[in-house]
Residue frames relative to the residue before (quaternion, step in Angstrom):
aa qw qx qy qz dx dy dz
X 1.0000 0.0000 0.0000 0.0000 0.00 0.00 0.00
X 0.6184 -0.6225 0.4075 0.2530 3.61 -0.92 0.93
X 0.1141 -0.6371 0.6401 0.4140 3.84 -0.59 -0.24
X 0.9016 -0.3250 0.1708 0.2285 2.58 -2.32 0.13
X 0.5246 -0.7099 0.4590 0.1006 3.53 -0.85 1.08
X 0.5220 -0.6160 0.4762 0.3483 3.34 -0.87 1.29
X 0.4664 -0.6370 0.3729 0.4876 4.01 -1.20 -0.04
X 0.4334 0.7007 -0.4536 0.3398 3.62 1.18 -0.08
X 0.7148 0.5283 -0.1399 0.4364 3.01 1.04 -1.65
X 0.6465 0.4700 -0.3962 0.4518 3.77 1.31 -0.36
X 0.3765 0.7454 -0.4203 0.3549 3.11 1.53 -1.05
X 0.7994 0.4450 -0.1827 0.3601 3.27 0.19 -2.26
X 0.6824 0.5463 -0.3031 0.3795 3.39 0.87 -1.07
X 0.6574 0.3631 -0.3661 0.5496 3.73 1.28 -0.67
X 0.5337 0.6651 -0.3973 0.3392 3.37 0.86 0.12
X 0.7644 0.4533 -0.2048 0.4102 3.11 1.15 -1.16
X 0.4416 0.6989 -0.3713 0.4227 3.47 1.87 -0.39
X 0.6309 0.5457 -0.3111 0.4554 3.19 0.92 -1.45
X 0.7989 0.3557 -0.2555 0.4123 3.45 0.47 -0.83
X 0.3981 0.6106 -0.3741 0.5734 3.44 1.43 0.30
X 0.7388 0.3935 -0.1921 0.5122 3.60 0.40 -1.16
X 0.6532 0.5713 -0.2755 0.4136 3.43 0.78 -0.84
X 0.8115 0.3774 -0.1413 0.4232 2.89 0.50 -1.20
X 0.5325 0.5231 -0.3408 0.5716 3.82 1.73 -0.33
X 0.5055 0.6351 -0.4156 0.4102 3.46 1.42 -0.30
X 0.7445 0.5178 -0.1409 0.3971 3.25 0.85 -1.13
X 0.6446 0.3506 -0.3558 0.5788 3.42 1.40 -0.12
X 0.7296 0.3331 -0.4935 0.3365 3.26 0.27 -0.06
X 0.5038 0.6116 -0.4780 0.3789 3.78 1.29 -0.32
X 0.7900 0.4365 -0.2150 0.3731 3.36 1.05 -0.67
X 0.5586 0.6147 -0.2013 0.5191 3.23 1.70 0.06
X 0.7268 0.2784 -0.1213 0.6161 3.65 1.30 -0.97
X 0.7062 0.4244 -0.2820 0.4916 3.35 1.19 -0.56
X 0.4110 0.8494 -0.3252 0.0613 3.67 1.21 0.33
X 0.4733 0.6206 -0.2968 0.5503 2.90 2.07 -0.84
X 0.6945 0.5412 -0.2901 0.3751 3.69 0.20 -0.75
X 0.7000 0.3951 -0.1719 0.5695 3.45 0.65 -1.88
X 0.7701 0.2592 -0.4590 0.3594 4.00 0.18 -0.24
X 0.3731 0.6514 -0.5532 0.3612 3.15 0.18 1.43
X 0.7553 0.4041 -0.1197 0.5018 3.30 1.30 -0.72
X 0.4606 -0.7627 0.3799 0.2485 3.82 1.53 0.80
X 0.4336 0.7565 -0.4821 0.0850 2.98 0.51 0.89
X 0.4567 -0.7357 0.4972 -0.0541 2.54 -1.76 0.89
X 0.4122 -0.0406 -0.8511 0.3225 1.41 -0.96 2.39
X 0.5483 -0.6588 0.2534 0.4485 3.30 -0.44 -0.04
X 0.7750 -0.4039 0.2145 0.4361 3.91 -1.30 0.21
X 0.6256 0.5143 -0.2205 0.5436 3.10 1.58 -1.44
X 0.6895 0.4240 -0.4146 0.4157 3.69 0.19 -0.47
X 0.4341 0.6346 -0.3519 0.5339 3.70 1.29 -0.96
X 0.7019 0.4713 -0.2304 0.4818 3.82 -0.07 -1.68
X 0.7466 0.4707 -0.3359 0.3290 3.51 0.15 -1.48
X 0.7435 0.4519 -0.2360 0.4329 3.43 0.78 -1.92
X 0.6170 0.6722 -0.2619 0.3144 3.60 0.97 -0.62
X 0.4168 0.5765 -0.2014 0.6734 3.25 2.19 -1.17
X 0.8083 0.3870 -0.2857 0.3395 3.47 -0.03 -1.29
X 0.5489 0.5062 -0.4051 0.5276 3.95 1.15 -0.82
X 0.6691 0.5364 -0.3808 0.3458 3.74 -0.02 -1.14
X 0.7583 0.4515 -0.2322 0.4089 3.33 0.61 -1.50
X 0.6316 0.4141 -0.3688 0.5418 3.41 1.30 -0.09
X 0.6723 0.3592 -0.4557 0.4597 3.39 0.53 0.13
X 0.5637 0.5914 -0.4502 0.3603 3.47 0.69 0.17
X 0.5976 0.5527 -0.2330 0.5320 3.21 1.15 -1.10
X 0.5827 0.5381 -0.2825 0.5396 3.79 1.10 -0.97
X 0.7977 0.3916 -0.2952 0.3510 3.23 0.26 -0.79
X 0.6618 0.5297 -0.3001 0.4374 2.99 1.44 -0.67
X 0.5282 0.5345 -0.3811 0.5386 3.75 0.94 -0.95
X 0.7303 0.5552 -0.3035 0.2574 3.97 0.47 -0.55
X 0.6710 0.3202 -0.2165 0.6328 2.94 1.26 -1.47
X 0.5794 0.5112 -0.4683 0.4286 4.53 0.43 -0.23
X 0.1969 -0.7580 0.4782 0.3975 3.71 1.82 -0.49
X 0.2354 0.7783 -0.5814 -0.0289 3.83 0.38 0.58
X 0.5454 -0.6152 0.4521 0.3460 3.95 -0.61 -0.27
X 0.6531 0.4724 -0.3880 0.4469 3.17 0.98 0.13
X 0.5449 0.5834 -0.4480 0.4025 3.85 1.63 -0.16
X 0.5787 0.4644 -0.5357 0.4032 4.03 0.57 -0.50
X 0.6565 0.5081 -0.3312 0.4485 4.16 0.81 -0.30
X 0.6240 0.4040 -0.3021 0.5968 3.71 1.06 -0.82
X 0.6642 0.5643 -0.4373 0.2218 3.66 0.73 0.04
X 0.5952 0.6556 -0.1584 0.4368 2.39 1.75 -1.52
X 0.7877 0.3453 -0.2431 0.4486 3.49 0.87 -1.04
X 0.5869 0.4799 -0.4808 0.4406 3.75 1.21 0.16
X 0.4958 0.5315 -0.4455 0.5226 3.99 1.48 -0.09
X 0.6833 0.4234 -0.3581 0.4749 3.49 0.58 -0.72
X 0.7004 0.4782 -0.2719 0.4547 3.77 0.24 -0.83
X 0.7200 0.3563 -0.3757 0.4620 3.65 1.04 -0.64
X 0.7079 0.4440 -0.4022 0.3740 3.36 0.70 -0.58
X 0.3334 0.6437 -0.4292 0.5389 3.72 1.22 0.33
X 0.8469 0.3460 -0.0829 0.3953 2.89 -0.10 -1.39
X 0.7043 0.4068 -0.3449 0.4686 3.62 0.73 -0.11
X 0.6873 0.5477 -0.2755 0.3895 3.35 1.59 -0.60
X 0.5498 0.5142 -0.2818 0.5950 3.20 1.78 -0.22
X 0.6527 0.5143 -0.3518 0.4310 3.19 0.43 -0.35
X 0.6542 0.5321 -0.2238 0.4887 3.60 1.15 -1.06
X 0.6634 0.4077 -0.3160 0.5421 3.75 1.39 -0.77
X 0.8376 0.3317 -0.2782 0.3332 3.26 0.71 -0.68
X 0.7644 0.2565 -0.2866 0.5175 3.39 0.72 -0.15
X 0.5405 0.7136 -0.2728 0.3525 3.78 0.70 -0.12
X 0.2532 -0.7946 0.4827 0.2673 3.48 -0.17 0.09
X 0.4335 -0.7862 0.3318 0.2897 3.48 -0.32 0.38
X 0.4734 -0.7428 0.4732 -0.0131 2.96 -1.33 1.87
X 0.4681 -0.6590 0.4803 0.3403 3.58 -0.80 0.57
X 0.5134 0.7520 -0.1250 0.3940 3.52 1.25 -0.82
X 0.5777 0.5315 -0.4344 0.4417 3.60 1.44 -0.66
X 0.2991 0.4870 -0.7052 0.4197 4.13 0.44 0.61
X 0.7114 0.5661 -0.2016 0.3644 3.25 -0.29 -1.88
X 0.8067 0.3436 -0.2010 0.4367 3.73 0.10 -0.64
X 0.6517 0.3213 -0.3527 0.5896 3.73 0.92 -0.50
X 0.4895 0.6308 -0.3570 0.4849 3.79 0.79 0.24
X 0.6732 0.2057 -0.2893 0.6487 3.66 0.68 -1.43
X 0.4348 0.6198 -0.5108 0.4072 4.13 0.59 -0.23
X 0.7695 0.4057 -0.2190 0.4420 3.60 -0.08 -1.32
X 0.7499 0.4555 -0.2317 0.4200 3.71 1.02 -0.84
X 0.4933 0.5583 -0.3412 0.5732 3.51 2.10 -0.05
X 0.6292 0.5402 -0.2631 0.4931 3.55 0.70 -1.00
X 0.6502 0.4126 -0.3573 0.5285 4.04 0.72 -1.30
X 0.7090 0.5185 -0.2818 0.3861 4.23 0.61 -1.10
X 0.7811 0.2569 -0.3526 0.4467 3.32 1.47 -0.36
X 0.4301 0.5256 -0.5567 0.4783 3.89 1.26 0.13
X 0.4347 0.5219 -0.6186 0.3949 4.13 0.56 -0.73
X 0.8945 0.3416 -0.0228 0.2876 3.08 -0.20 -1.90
X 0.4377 0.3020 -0.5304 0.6603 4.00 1.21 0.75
X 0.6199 0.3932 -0.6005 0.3170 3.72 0.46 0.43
X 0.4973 0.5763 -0.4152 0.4981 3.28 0.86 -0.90
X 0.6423 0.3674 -0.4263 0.5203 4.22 -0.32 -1.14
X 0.7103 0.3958 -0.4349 0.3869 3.55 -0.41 -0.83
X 0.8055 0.3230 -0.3635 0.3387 3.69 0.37 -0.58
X 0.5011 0.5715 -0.3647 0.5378 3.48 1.56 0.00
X 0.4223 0.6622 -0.3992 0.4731 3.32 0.82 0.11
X 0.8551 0.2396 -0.1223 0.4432 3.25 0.05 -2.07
X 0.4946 0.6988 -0.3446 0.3852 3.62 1.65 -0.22
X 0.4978 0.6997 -0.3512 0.3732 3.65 1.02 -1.46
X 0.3951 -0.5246 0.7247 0.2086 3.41 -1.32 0.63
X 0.4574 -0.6909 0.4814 0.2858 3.38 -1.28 0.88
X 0.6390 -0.5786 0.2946 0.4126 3.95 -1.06 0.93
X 0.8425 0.3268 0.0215 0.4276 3.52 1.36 -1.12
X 0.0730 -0.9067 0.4125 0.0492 3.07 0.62 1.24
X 0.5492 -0.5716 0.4932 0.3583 3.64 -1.30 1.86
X 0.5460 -0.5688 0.6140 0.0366 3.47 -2.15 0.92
X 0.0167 0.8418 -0.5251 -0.1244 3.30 1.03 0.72
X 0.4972 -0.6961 0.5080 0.1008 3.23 -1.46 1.57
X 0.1196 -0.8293 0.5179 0.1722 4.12 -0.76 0.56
């Protein structure tokens, strides 16, 4: 079990739940709520909704896990699930979305999510080189 986490690092970790929960939100809204919602054509479809929604979660699961086990491969799986969501939400918002007066406001709280998590893959990266090693050498006499 890990010791105690910096508060960035809890920050991130309740962060990533949310986006765990959130995103498991979305498959099941689109899964139990299918009979209803395919009435209203949306766009994208229920299955693409379901699919990507599966596919975000399970990366935060893995994310969450590589974080709190402190492995060395989570400060990379972060970086590319920040990169891949913000892709992916910005496409989604041009393409299927109608346009909102509001997109000032959103590429703002966007840019200030992105700056809170590079703070904090800085912070992992230097806990890393800090850590005491798991196995400590047997010093010969």
């Amino acid at each position: 079990m890990p010791g105690k986490f910096p508060f960035r690092v809890t920050l991130l970790l309740w962060s990533v739940l949310i986006f765990i929960a959130w995103n498991l939100l979305r498959v099941w809204t689109a899964l139990s709520w299918r009979g209803v919602l395919s009435k209203f054509q949306l766009s994208p479809s229920l299955w693409v909704i379901a699919v990507s929604g599966l596919f975000w979660a399970l990366c935060g699961i893995f994310l969450l896990y590589g974080i709190w086990r402190e492995k060395a491969w989570a400060r990379k799986l972060l970086i590319g699930s920040v990169a891949g969501y913000t892709v992916w939400f910005w496409c989604e918002r041009f393409l299927y979305q109608m346009p909102r007066p509001n997109w000032l406001f959103t590429v703002i709280l966007n840019l200030i999510a992105i700056l809170l998590i590079r703070l904090t893959i800085n912070s992992l990266q230097r806990e890393a080189y800090e850590r005491e090693p798991e196995h400590h050498q047997i010093e010969s006499t």
